[in-house]
N, C-alpha and C positions, 0 to 999 in steps of 0.2 A: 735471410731465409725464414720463410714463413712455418709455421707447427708441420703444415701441411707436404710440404716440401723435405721437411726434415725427415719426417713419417715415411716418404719413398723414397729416401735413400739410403735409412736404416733397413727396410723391408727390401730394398736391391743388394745390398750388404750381406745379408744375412744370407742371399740366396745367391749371392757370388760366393759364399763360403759353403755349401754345398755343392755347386761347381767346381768347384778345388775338388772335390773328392772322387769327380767324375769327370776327373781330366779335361773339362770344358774352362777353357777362357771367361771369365767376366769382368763386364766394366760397368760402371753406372756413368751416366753423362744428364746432367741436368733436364736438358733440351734438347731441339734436335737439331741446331745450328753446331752444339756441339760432339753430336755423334757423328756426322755426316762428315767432320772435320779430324776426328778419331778414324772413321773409318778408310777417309784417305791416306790416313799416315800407315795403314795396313796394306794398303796394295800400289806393289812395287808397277810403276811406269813399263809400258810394251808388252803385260801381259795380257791375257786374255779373262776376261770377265759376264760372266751370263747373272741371272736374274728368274726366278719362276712369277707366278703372276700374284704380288703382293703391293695392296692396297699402302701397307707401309712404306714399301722403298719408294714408291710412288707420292706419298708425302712426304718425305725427306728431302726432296728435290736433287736426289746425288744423279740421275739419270743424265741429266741436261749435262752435268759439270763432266763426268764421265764422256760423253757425247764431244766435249770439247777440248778433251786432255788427250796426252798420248797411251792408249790402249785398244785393243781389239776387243769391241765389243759382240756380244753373239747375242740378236736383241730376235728374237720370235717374233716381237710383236709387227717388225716389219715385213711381214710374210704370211701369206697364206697358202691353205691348204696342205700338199706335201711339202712344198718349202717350208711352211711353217713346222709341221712335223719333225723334218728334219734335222733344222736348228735346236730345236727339242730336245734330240738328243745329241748334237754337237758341245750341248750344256755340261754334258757329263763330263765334257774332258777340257773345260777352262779350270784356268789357275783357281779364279776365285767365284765363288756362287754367292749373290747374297740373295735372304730371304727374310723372313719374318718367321716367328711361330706362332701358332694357334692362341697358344697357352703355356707359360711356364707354372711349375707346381713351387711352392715352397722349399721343397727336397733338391732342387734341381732337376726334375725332368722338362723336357721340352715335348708335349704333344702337339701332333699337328694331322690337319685330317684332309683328302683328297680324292678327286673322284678323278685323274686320269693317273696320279701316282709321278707322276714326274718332280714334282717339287720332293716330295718325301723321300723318293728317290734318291735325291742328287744330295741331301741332307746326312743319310746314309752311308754312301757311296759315289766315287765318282772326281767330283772337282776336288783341285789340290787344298783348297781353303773354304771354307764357309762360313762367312759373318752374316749372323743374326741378329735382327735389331726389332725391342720390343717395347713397344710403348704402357708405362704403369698400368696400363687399362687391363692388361694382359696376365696379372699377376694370379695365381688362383692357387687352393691349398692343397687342393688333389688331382690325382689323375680322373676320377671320376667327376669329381667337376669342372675340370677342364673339357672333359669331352663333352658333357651336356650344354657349356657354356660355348660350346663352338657350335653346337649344332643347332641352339636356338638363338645365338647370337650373330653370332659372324655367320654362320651359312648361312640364311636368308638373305640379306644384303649382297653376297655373291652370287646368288641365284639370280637375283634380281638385277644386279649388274650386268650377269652375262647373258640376259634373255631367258634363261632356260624353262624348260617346262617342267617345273619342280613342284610337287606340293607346298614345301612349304617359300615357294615365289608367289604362294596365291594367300597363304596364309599367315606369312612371319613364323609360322615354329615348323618345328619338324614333326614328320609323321613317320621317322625310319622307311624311307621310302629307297624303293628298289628300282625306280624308272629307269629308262634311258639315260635322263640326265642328269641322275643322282650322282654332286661331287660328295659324298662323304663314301664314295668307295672303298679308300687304302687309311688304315690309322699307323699314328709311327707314334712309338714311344720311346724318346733318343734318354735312356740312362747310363751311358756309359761312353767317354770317346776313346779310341784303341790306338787311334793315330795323333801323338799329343804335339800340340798348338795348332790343328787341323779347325777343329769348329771354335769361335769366340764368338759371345753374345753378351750385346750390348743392350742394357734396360737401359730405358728414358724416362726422364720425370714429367713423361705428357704423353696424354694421348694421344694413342698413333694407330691407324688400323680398326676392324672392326671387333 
């Protein structure tokens, strides 16, 4: 194990141990070969599993593995329009949600920001489980840098991915913009979980996500 290496899993450490205090599950997992193999030992065979639109689960490649195990998957992505919408909210009510967060703070909080609310939503409320998985890139010391750091880091690159007509799709930072297509709508700040071993989050010793 390299200085570097050692360094994020003292700093995942430290901030699983604020978790502890806020009823939140945490694991540290090297890589993502082995959170992906974590994450499957957490959900039970034949139940139902959704997903909000996260670049992260998306490199972890559990999708495909999912896809070919026994579970009921509730994928949006194969749907448009009201179909898609629908499934949207069929998310609410699977066993298990995974996502990503924005940002974890050193305290344990988990922010995460959205412009139709569904993901923060279901993080919330809703699905019986929720595993979070975040790649070291993600780690940050406050709530408010967390939020600045999603909104001129990771929401550009979302904007951009999903076409939108955003300011900052044309510029890289934000302009707190109020468009149509502004995803930084809904902010969630998850410090506390009411329902214990409902959400666990898994930090990675690699970047994952924007």
């Amino acid at each position: 194990m390299t200085h570097l290496e050692k360094s994020y899993e003292l700093k995942a450490q430290t901030i699983i141990k604020q978790f502890a205090k806020r009823n939140i599950e945490g694991y540290y997992c090297v890589n993502k070969e082995e959170a992906v193999k974590l994450m499957l030992g957490f959900i039970e065979e034949g139940k139902s599993i959704s997903w909000g639109g996260s670049n992260t689960i998306t490199e972890l490649g559990i999708k495909d593995l999912l896809e070919n195990g026994n579970y009921v998957l509730v994928d949006r992505d194969k749907f448009t329009g009201e179909e898609r919408n629908t499934k949207m909210k069929e998310a609410f009510f699977s066993d298990y949600y995974l996502t990503s967060s924005n940002a974890v703070t050193q305290d344990g909080l988990l922010v995460n920001i959205d412009g139709n609310g569904n993901r923060v939503a279901a993080i919330s409320f809703g699905p019986k489980q929720v595993i979070v998985v975040v790649g070291i890139n993600k780690l940050v010391p406050t709530v408010e840098y967390a939020v600045e750091r999603i909104r001129n880091f990771a929401t550009p690159p979302n904007a951009i991915k999903l076409n939108y007509d955003t300011p900052c799709s044309k510029s890289g930072v934000c302009s707190d913009c109020l468009v149509k297509d502004c995803i930084c709508g809904q902010i969630l700040v998850t410090r506390f979980n009411r329902n214990t071993g409902r959400i666990k989050v898994i930090i990675v010793g690699e970047t994952l996500g924007f």
